[in-house]
PyMOL CGO cylinders between C-alpha atoms (Angstrom):
from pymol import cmd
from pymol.cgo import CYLINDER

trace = [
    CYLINDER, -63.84, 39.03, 41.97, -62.63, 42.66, 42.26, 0.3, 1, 1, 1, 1, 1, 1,
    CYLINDER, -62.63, 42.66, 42.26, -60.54, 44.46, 39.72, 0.3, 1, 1, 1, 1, 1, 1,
    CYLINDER, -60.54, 44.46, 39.72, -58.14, 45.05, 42.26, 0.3, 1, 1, 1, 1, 1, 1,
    CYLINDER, -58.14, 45.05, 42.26, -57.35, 41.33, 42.91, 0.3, 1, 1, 1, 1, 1, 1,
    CYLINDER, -57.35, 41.33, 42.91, -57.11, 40.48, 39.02, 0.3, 1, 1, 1, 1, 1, 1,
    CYLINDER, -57.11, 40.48, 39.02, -55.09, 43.01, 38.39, 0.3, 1, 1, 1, 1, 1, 1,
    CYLINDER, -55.09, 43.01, 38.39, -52.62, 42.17, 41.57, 0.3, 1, 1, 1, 1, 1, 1,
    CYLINDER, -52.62, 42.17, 41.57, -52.18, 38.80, 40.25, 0.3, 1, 1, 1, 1, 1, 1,
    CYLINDER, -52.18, 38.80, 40.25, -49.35, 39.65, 37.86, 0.3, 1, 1, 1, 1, 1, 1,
    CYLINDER, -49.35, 39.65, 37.86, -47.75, 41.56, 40.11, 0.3, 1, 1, 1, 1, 1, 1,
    CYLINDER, -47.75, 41.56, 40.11, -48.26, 38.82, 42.37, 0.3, 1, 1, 1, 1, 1, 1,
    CYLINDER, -48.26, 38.82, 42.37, -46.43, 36.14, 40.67, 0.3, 1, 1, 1, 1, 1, 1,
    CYLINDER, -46.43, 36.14, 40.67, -43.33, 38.24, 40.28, 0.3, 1, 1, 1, 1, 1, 1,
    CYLINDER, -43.33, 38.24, 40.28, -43.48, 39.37, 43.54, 0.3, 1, 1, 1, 1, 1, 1,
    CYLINDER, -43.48, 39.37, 43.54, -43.50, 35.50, 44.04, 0.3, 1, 1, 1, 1, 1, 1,
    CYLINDER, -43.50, 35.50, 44.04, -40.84, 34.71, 41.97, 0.3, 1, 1, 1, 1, 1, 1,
    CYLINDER, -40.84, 34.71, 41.97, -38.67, 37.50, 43.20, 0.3, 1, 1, 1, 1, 1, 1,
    CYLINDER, -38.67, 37.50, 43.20, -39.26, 35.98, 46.98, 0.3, 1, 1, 1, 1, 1, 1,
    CYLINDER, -39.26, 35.98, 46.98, -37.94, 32.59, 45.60, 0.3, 1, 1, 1, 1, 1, 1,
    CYLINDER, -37.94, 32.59, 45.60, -34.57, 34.05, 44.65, 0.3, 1, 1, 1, 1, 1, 1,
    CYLINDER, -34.57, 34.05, 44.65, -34.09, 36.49, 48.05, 0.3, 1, 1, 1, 1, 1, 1,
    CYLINDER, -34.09, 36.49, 48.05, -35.25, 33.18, 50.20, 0.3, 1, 1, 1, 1, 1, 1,
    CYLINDER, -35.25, 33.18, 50.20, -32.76, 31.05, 48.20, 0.3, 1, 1, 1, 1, 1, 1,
    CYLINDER, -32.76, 31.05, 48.20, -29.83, 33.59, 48.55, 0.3, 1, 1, 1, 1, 1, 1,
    CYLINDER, -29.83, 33.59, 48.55, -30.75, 33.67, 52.28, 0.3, 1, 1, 1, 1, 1, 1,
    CYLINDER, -30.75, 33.67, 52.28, -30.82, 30.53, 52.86, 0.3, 1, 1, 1, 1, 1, 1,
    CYLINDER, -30.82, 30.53, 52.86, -27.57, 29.36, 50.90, 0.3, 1, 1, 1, 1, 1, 1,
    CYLINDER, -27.57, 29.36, 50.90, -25.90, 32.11, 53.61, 0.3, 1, 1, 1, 1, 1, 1,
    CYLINDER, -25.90, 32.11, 53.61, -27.40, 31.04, 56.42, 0.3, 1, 1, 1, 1, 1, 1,
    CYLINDER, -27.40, 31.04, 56.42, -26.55, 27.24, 56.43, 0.3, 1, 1, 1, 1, 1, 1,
    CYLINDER, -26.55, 27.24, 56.43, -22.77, 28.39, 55.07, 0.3, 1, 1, 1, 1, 1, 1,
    CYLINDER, -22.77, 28.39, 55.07, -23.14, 30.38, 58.38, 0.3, 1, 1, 1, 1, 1, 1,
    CYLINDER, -23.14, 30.38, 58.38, -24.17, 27.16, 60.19, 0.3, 1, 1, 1, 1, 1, 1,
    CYLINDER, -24.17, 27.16, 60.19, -22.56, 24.59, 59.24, 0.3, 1, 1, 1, 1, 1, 1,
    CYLINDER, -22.56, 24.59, 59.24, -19.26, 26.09, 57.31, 0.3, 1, 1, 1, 1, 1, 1,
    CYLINDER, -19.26, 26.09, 57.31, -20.36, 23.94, 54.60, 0.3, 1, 1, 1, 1, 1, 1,
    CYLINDER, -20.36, 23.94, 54.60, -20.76, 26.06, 50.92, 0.3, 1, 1, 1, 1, 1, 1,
    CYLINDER, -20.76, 26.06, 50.92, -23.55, 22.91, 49.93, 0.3, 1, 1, 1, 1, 1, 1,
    CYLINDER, -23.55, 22.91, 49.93, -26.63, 22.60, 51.59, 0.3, 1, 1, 1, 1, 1, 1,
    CYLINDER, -26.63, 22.60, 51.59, -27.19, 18.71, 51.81, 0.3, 1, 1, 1, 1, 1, 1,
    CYLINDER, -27.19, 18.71, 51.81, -30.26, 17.17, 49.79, 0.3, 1, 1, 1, 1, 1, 1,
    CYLINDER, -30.26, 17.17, 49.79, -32.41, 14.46, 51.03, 0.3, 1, 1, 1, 1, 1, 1,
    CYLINDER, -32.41, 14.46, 51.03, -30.88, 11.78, 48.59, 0.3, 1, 1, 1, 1, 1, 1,
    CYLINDER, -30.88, 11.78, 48.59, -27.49, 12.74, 49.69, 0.3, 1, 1, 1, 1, 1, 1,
    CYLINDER, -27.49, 12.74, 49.69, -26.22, 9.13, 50.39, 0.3, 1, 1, 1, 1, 1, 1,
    CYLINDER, -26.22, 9.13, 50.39, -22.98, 11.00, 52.84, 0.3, 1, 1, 1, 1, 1, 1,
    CYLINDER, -22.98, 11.00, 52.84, -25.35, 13.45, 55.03, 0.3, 1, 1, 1, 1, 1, 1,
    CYLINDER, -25.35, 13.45, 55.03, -27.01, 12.26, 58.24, 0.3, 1, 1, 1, 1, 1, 1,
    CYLINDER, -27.01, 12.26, 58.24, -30.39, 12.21, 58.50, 0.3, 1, 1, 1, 1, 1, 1,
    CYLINDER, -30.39, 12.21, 58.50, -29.99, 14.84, 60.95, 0.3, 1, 1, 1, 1, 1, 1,
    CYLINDER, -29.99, 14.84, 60.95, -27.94, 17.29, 59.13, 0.3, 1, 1, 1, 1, 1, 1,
    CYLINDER, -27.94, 17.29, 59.13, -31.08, 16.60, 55.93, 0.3, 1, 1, 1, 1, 1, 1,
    CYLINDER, -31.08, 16.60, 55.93, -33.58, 17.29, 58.06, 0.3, 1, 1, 1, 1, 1, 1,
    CYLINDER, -33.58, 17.29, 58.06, -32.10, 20.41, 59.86, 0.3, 1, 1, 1, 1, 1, 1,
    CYLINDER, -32.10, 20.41, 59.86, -31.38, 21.72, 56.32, 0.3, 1, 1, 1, 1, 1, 1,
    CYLINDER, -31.38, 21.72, 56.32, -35.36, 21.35, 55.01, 0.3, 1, 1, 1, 1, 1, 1,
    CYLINDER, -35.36, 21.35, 55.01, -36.48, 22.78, 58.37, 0.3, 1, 1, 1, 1, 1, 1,
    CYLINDER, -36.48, 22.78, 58.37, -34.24, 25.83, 58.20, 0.3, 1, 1, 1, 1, 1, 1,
    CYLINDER, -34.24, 25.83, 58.20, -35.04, 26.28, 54.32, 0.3, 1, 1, 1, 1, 1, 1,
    CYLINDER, -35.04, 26.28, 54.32, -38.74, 25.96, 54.65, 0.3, 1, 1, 1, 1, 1, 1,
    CYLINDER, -38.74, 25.96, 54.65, -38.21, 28.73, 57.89, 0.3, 1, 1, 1, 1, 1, 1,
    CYLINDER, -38.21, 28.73, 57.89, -36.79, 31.32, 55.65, 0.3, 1, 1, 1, 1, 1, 1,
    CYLINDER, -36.79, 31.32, 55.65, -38.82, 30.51, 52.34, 0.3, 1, 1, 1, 1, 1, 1,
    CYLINDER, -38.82, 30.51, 52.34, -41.91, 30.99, 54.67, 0.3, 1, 1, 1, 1, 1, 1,
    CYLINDER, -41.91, 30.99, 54.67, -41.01, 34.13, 56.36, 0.3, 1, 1, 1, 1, 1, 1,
    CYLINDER, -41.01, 34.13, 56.36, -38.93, 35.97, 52.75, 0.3, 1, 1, 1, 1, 1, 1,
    CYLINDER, -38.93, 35.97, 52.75, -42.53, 35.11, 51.37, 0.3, 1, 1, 1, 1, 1, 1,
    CYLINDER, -42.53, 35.11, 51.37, -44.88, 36.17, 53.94, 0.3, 1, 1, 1, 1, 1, 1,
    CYLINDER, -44.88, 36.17, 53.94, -42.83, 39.71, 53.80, 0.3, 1, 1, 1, 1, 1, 1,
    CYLINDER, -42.83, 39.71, 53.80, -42.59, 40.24, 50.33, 0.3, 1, 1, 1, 1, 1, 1,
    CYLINDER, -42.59, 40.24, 50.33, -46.19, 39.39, 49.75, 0.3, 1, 1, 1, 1, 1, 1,
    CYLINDER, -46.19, 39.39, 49.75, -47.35, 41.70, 52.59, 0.3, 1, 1, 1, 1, 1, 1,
    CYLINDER, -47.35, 41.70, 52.59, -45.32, 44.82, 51.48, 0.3, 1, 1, 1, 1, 1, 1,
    CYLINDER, -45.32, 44.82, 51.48, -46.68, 43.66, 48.26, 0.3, 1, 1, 1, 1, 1, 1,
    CYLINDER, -46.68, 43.66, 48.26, -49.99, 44.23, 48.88, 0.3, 1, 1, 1, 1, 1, 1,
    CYLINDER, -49.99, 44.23, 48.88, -49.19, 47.62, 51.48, 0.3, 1, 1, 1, 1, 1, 1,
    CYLINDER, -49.19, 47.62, 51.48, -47.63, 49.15, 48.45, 0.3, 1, 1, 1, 1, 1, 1,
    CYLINDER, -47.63, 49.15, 48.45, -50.80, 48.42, 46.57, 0.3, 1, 1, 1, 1, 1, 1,
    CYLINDER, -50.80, 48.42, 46.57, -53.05, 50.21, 49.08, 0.3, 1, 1, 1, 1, 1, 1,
    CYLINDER, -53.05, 50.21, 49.08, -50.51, 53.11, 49.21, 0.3, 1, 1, 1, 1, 1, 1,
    CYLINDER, -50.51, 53.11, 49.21, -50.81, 53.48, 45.29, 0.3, 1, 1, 1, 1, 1, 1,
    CYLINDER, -50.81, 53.48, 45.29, -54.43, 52.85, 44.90, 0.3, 1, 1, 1, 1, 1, 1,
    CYLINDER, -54.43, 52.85, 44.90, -56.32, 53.05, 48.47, 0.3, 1, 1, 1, 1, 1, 1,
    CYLINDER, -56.32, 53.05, 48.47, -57.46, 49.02, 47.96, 0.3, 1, 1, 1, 1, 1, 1,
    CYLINDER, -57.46, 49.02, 47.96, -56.44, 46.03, 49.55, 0.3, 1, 1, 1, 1, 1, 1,
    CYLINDER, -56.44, 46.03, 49.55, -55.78, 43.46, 46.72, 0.3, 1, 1, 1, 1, 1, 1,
    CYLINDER, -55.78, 43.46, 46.72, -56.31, 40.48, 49.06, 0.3, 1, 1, 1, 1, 1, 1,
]
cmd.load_cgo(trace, "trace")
C-alpha cells in the first residue's frame, strides 16, 4: 500500500464524519422544505404512510450519497494539490 493512502486514512475518516453532519443538516432542511414537517418520519413510525417512510429514506440516502461523494473527492483534490499524489 502507498504512504500516501495510509496516511489519507485519518484524514479520511474525518472527512467522513464531517460529511455525516453536512448530509444530516441538509437533509433535515430539505424534507422541512418538502413536506413543512420539522420531523423526518422513521420507518417504525406507527402514524406515517408507507409512502411518506419511503420518500423520506430515498431522499436521505440521495443527499448522504452525493454530500459524501463531494466531500471525499475535494478530499482527495486537496491532497494532490498539497502533495502531487492521488491518495486513492
Amino acid at each position: 500500500m502507498k504512504a500516501s493512502k495510509i496516511a489519507y486514512k485519518p484524514i479520511g475518516l474525518a472527512l467522513g464524519a464531517t460529511s455525516g453532519m453536512i448530509a444530516g443538516a441538509a437533509f433535515k432542511q430539505a424534507w422541512k422544505m418538502i413536506s413543512h414537517d420539522g420531523d423526518a418520519p422513521d420507518a417504525t413510525d406507527e402514524d406515517r404512510t408507507w409512502r411518506e417512510v419511503l420518500i423520506a429514506a430515498a431522499l436521505q440516502g440521495a443527499i448522504f450519497a452525493v454530500v459524501k461523494a463531494a466531500v471525499d473527492r475535494a478530499g482527495a483534490a486537496t491532497t494532490r494539490r498539497l502533495t502531487g499524489t492521488w491518495p486513492g
